[in-house]
Backbone and ligand atoms as CSV (ligand in chain L), in Angstrom:
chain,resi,resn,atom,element,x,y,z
A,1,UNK,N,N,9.438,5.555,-10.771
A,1,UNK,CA,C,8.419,4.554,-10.497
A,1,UNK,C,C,7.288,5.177,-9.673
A,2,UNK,N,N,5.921,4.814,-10.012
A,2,UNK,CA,C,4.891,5.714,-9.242
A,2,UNK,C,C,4.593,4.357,-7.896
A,3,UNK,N,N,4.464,5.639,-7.455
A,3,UNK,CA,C,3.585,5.148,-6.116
A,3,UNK,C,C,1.998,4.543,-6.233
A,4,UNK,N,N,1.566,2.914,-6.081
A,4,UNK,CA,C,0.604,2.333,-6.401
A,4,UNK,C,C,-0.709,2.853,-4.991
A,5,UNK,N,N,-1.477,3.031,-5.902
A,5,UNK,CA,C,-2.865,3.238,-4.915
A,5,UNK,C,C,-3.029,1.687,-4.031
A,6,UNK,N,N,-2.956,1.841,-2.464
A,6,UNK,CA,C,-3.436,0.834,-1.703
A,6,UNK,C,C,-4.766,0.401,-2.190
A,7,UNK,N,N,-4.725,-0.822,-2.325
A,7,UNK,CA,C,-6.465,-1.465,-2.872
A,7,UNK,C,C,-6.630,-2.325,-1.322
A,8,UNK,N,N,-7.842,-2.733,-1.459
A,8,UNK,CA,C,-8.383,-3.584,-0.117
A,8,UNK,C,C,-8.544,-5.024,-0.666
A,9,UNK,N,N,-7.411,-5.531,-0.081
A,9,UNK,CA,C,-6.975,-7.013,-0.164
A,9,UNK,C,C,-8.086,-8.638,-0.176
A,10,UNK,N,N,-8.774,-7.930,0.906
A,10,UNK,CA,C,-10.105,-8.597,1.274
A,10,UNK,C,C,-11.371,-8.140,0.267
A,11,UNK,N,N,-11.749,-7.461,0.076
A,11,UNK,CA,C,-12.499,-7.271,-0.410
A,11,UNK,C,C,-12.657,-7.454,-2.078
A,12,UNK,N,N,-11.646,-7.619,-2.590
A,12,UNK,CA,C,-10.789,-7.912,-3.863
A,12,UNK,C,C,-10.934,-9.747,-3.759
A,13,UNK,N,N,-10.518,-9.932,-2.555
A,13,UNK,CA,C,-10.219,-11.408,-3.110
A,13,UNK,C,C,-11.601,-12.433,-2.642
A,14,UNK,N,N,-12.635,-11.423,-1.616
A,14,UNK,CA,C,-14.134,-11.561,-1.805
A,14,UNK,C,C,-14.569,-11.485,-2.675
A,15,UNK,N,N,-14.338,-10.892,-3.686
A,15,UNK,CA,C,-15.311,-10.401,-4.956
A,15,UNK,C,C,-14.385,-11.362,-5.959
A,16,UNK,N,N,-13.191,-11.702,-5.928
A,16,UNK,CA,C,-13.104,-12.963,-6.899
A,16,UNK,C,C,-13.520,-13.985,-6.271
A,17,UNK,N,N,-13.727,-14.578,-4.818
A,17,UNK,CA,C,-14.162,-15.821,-4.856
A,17,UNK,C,C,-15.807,-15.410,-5.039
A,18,UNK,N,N,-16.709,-14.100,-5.227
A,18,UNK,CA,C,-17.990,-14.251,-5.529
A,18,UNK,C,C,-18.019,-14.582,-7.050
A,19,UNK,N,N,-16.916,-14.761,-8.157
A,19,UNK,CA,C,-16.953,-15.072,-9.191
A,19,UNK,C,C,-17.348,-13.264,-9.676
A,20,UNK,N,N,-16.356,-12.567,-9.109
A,20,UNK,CA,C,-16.826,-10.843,-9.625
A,20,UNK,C,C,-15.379,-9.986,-9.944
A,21,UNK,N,N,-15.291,-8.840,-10.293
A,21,UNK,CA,C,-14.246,-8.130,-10.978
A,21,UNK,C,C,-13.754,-7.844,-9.279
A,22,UNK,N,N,-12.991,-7.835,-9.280
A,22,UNK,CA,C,-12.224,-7.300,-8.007
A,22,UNK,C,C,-11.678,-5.890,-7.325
A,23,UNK,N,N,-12.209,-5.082,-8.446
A,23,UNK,CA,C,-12.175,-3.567,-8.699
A,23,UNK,C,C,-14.084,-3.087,-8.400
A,24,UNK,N,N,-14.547,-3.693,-9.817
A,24,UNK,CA,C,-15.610,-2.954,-9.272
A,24,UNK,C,C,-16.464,-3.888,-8.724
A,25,UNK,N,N,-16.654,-5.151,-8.271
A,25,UNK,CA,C,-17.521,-6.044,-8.089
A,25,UNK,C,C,-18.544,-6.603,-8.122
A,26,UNK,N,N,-18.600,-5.764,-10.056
A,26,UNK,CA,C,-20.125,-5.806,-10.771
A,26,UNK,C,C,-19.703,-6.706,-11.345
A,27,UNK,N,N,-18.568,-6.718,-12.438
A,27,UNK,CA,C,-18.696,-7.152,-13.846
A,27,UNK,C,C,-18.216,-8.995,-13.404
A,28,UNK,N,N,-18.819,-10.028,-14.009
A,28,UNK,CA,C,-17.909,-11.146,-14.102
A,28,UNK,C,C,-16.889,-11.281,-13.993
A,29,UNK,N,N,-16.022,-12.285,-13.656
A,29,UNK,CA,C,-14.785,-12.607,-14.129
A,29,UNK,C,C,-14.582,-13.488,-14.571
A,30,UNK,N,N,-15.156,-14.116,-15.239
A,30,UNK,CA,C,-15.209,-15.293,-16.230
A,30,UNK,C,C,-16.681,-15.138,-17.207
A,31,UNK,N,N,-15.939,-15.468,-18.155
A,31,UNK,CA,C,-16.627,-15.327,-19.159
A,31,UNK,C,C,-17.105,-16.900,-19.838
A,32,UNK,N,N,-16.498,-17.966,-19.364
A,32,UNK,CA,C,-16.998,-19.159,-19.228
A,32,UNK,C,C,-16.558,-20.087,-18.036
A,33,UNK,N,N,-16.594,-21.334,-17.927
A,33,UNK,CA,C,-16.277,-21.739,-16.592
A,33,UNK,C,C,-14.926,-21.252,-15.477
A,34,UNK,N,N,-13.986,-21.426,-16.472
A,34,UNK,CA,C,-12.414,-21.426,-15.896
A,34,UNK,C,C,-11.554,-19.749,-16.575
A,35,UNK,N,N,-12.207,-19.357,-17.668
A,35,UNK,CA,C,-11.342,-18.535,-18.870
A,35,UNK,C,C,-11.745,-17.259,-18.406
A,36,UNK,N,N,-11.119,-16.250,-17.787
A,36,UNK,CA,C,-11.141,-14.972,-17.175
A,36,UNK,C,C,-11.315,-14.259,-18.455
A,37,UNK,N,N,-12.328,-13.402,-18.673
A,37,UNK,CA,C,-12.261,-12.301,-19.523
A,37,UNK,C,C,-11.277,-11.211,-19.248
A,38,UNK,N,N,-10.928,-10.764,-20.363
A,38,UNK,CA,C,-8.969,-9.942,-20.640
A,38,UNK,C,C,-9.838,-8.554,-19.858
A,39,UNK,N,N,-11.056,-8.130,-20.224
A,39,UNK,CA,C,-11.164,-6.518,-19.212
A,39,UNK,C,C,-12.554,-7.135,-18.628
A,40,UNK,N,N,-12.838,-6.546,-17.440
A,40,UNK,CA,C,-13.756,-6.932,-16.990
A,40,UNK,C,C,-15.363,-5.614,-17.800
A,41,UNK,N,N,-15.964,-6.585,-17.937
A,41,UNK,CA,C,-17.742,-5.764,-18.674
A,41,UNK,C,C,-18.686,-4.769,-17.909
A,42,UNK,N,N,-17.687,-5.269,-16.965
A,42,UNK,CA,C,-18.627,-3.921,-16.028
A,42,UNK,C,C,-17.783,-2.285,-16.291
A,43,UNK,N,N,-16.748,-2.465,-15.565
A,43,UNK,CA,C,-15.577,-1.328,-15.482
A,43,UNK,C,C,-14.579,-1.234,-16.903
A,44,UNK,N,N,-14.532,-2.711,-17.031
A,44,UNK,CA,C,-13.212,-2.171,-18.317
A,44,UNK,C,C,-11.728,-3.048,-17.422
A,45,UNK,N,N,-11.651,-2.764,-16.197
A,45,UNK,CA,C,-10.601,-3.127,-15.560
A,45,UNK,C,C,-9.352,-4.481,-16.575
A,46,UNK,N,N,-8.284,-4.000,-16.904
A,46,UNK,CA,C,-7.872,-5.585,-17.310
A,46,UNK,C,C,-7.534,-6.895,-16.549
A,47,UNK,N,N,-8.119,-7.781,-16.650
A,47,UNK,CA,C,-7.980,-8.675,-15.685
A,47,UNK,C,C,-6.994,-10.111,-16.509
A,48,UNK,N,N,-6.474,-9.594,-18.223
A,48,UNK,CA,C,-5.722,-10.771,-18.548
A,48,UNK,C,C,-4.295,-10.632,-17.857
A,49,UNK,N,N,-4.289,-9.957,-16.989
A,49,UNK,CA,C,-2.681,-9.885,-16.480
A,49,UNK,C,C,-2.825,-11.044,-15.366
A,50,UNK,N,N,-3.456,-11.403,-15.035
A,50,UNK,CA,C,-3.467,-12.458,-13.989
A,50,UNK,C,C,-2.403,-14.429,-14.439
A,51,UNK,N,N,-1.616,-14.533,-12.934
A,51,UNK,CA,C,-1.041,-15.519,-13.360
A,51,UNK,C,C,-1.609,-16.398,-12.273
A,52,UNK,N,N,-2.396,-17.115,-12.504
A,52,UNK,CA,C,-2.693,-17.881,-11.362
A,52,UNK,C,C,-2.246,-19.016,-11.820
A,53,UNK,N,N,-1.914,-19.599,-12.985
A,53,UNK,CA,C,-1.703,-20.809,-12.988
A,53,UNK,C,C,-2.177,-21.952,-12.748
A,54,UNK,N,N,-1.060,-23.230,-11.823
A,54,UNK,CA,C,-1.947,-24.098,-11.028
A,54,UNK,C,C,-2.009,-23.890,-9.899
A,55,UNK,N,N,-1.870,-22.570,-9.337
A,55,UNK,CA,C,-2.384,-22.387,-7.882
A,55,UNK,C,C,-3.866,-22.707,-7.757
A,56,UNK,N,N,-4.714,-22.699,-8.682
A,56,UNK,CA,C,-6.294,-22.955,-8.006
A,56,UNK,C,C,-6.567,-24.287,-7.657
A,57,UNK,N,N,-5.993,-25.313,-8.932
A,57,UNK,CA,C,-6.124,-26.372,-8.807
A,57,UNK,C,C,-5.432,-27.255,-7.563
A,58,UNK,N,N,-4.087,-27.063,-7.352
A,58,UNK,CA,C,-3.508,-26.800,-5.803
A,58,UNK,C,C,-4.789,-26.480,-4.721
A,59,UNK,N,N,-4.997,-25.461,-4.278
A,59,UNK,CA,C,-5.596,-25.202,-3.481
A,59,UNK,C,C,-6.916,-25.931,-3.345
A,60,UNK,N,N,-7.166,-26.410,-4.461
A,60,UNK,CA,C,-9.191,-26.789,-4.503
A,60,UNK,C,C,-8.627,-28.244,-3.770
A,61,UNK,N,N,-7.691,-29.045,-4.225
A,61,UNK,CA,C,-7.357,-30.409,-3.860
A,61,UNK,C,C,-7.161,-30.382,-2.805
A,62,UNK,N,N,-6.233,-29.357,-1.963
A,62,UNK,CA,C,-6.117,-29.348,-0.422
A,62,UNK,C,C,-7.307,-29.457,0.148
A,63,UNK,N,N,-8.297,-28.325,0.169
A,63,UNK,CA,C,-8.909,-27.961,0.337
A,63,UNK,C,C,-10.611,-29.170,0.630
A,64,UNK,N,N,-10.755,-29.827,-0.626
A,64,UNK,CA,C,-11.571,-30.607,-0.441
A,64,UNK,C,C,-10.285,-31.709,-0.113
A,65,UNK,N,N,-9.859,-32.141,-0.332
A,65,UNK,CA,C,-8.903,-33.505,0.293
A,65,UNK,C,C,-9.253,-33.241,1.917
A,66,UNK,N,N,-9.231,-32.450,2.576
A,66,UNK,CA,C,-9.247,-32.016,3.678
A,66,UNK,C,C,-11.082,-32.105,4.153
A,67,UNK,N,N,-11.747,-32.091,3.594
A,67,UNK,CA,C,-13.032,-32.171,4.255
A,67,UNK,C,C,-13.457,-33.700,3.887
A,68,UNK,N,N,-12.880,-34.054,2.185
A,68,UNK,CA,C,-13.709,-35.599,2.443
A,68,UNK,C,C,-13.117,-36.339,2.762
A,69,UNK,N,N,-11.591,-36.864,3.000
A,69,UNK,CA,C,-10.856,-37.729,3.517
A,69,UNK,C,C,-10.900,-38.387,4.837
A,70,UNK,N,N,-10.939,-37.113,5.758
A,70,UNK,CA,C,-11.640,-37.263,7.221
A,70,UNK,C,C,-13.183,-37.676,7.157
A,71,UNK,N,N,-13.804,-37.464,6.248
A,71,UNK,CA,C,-15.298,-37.859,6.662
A,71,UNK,C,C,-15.607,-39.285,5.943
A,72,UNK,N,N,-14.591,-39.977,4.660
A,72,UNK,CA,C,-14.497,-41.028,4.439
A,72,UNK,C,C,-13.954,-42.029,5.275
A,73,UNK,N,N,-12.915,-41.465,6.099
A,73,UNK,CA,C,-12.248,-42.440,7.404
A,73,UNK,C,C,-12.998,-42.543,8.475
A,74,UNK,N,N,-13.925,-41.557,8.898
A,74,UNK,CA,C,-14.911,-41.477,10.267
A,74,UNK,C,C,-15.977,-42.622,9.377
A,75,UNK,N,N,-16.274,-42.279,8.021
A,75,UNK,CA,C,-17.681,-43.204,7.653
A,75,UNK,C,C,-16.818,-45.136,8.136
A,76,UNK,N,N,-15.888,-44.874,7.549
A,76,UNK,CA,C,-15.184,-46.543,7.284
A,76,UNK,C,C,-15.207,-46.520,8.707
A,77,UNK,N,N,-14.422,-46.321,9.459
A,77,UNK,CA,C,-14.758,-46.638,11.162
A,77,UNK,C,C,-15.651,-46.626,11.717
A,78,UNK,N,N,-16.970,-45.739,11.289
A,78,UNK,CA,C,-18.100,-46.264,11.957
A,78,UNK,C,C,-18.741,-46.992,11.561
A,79,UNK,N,N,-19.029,-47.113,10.086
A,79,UNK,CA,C,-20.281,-48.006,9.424
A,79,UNK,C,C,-19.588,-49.014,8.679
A,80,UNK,N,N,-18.088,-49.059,8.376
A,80,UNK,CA,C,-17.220,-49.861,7.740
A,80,UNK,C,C,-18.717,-50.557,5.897
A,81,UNK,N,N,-18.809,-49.586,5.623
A,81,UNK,CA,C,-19.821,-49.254,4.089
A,81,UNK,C,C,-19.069,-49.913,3.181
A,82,UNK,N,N,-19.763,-51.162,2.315
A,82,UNK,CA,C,-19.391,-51.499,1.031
A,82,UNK,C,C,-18.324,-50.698,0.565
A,83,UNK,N,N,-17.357,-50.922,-0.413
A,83,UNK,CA,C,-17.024,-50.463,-1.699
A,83,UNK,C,C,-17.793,-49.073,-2.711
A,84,UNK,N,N,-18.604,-50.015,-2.815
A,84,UNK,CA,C,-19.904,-49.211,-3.739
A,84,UNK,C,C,-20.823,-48.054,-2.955
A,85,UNK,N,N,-20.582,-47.728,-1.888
A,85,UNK,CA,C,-21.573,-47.237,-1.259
A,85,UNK,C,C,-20.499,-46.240,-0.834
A,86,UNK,N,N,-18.987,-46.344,-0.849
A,86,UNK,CA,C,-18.106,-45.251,-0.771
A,86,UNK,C,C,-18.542,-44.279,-1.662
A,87,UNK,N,N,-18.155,-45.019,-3.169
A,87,UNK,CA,C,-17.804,-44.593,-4.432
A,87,UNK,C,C,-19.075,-44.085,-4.808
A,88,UNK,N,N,-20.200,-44.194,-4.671
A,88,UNK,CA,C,-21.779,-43.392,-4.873
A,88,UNK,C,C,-21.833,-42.239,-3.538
A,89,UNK,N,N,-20.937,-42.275,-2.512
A,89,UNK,CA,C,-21.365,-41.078,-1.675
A,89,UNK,C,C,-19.992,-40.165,-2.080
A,90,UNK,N,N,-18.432,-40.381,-1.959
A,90,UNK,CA,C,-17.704,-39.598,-2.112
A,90,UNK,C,C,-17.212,-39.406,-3.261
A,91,UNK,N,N,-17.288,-39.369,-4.658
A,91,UNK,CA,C,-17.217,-40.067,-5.588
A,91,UNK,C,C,-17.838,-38.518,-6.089
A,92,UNK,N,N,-18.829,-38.190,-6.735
A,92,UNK,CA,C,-19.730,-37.338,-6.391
A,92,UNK,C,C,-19.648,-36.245,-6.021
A,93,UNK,N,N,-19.691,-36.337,-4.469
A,93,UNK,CA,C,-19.306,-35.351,-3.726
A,93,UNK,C,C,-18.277,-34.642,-3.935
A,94,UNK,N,N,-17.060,-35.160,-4.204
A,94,UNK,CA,C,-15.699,-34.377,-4.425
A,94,UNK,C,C,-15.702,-34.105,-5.757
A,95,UNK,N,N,-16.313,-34.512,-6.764
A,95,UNK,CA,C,-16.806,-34.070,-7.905
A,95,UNK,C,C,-16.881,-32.580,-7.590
A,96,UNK,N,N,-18.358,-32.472,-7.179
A,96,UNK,CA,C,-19.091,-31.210,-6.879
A,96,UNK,C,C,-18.409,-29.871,-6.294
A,97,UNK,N,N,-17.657,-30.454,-5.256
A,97,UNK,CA,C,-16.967,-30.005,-4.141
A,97,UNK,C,C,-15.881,-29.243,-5.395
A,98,UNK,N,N,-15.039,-29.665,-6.240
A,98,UNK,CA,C,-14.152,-29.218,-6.693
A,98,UNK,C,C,-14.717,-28.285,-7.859
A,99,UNK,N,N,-15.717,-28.694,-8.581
A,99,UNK,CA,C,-16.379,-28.492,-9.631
A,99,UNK,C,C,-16.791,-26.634,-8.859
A,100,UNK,N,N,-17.409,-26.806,-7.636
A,100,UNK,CA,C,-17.845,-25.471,-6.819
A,100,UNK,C,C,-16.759,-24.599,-6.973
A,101,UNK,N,N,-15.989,-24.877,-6.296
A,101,UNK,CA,C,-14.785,-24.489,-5.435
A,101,UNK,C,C,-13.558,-23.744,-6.680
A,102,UNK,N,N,-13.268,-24.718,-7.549
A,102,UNK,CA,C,-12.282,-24.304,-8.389
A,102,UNK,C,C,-12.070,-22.685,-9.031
A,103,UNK,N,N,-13.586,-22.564,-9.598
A,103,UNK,CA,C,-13.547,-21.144,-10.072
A,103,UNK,C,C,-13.431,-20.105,-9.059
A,104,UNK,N,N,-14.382,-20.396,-8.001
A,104,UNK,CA,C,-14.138,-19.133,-6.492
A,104,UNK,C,C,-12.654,-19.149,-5.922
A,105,UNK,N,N,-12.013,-20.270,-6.585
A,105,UNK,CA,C,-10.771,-20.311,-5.569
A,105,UNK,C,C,-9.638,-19.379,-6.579
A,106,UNK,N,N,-10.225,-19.723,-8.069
A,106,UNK,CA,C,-9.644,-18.882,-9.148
A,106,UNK,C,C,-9.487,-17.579,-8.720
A,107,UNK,N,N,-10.652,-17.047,-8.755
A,107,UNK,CA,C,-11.234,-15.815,-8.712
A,107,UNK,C,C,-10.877,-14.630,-7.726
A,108,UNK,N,N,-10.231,-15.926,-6.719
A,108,UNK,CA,C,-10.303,-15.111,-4.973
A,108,UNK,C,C,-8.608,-14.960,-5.452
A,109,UNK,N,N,-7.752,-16.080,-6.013
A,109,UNK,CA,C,-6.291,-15.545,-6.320
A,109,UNK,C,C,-6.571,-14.579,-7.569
A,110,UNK,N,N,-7.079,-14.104,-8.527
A,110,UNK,CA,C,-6.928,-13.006,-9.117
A,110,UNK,C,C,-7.010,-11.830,-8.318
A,111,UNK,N,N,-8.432,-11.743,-7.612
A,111,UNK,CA,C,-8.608,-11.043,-6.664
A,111,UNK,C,C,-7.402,-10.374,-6.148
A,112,UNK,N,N,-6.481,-11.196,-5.400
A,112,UNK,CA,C,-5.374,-11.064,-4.520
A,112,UNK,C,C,-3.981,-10.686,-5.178
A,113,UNK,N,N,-3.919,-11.103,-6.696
A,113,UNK,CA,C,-3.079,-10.646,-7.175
A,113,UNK,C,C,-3.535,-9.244,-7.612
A,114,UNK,N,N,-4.452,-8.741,-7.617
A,114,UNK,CA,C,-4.664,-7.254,-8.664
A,114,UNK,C,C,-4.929,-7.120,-7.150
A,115,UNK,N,N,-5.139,-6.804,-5.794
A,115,UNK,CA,C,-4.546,-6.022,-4.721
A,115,UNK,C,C,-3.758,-5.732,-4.389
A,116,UNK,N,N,-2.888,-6.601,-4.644
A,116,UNK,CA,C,-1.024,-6.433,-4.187
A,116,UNK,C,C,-0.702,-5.814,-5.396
A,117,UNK,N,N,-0.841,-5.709,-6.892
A,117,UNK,CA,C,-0.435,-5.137,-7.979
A,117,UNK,C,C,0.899,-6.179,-8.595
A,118,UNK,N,N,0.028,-7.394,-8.509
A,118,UNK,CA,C,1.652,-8.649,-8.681
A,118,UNK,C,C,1.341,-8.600,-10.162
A,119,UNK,N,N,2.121,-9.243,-11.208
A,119,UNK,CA,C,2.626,-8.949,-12.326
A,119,UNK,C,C,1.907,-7.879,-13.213
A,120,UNK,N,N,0.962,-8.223,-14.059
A,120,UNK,CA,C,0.420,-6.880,-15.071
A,120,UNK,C,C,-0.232,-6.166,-14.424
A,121,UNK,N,N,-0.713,-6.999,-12.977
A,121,UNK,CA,C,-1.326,-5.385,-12.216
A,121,UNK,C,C,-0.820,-4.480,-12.348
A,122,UNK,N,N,0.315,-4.252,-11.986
A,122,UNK,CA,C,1.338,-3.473,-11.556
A,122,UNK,C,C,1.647,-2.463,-13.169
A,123,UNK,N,N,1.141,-1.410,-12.900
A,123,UNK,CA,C,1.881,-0.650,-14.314
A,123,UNK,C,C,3.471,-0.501,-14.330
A,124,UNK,N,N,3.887,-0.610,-13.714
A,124,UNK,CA,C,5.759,-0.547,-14.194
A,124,UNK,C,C,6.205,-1.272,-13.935
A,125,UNK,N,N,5.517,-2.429,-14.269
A,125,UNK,CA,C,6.118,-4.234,-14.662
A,125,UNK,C,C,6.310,-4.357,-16.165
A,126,UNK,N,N,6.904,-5.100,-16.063
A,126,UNK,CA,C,7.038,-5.403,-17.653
A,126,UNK,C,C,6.318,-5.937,-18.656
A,127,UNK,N,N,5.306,-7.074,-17.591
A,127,UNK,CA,C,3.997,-7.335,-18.225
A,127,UNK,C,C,3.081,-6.308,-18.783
A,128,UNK,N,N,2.414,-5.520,-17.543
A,128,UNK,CA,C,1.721,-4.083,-18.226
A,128,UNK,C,C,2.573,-3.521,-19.547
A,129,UNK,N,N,3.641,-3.602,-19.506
A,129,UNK,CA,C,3.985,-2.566,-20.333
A,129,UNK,C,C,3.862,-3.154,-22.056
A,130,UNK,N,N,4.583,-5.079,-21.552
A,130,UNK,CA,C,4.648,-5.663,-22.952
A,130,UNK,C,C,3.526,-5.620,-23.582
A,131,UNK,N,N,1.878,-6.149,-23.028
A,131,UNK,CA,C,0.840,-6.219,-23.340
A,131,UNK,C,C,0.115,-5.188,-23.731
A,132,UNK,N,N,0.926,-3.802,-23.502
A,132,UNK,CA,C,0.060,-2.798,-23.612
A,132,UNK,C,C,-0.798,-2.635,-22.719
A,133,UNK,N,N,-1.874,-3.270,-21.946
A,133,UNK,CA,C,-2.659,-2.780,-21.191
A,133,UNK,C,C,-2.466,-2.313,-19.838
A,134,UNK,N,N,-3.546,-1.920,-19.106
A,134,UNK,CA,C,-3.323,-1.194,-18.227
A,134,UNK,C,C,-4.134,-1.344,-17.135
A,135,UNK,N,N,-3.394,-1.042,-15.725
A,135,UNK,CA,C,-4.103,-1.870,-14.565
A,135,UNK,C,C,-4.687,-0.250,-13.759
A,136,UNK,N,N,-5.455,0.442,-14.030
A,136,UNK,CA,C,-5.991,1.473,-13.654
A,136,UNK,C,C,-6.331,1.421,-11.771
A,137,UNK,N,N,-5.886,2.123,-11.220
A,137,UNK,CA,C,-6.264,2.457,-9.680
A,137,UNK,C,C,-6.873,1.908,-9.390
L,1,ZN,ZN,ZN,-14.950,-4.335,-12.882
């Protein structure tokens, strides 16, 4: 089994939440909203080994649940606001909020998986090997 080149964890999972290859932090990583391109266009890097699953969607819900929930309970206790005047301010907002968030949050766990070398990163996984491709230094 070879010994994997240390990658920089941070900087990898910066460049997926900038919506960028996590290797070289030119090429895209999506090739439409949500759908990761299999090598990245800048480098080549393969990036279909990634399992993120529903970890993004997980995380985006915490994540905004956590900023508008508290600011919907501070609005209702202070201004105690219509119905309608919720649903036109947070409504929207957490729209956006998730709509933002989802792909950078994608991006930042690919990121993090091709630093650590977790499944097809990793060349002497079984993924790399079934798929044929290859997770280069
Ligand atoms: Zn790249």
């Amino acid at each position: 089994m070879a010994i994997l080149p240390k990658r920089d964890f941070w900087r990898a999972a910066w460049s997926g939440f900038s919506l960028k290859c996590p290797k070289c932090s030119k090429g895209d990583i999506f090739g439409k909203f949500l759908k990761v391109n299999d090598n990245c266009p800048a480098c080549g890097e393969a990036l279909h080994h990634h399992r993120a699953d529903d970890a993004p969607p997980y995380f985006t819900i915490f994540i905004v649940g956590h900023i508008t929930i508290p600011l919907m309970i501070a609005m209702e206790l202070l201004y105690r606001p219509s119905l309608w005047v919720h649903s036109l301010i947070w409504l929207p907002l957490t729209l956006a909020l998730c709509y933002w968030l989802l792909p950078r949050i994608k991006g930042a766990l690919i990121g993090i998986q091709w630093a650590v070398h977790m499944h097809g990163f990793d060349p002497n996984h079984d993924e790399a090997k079934e798929f044929g491709g290859h997770s280069s230094p």
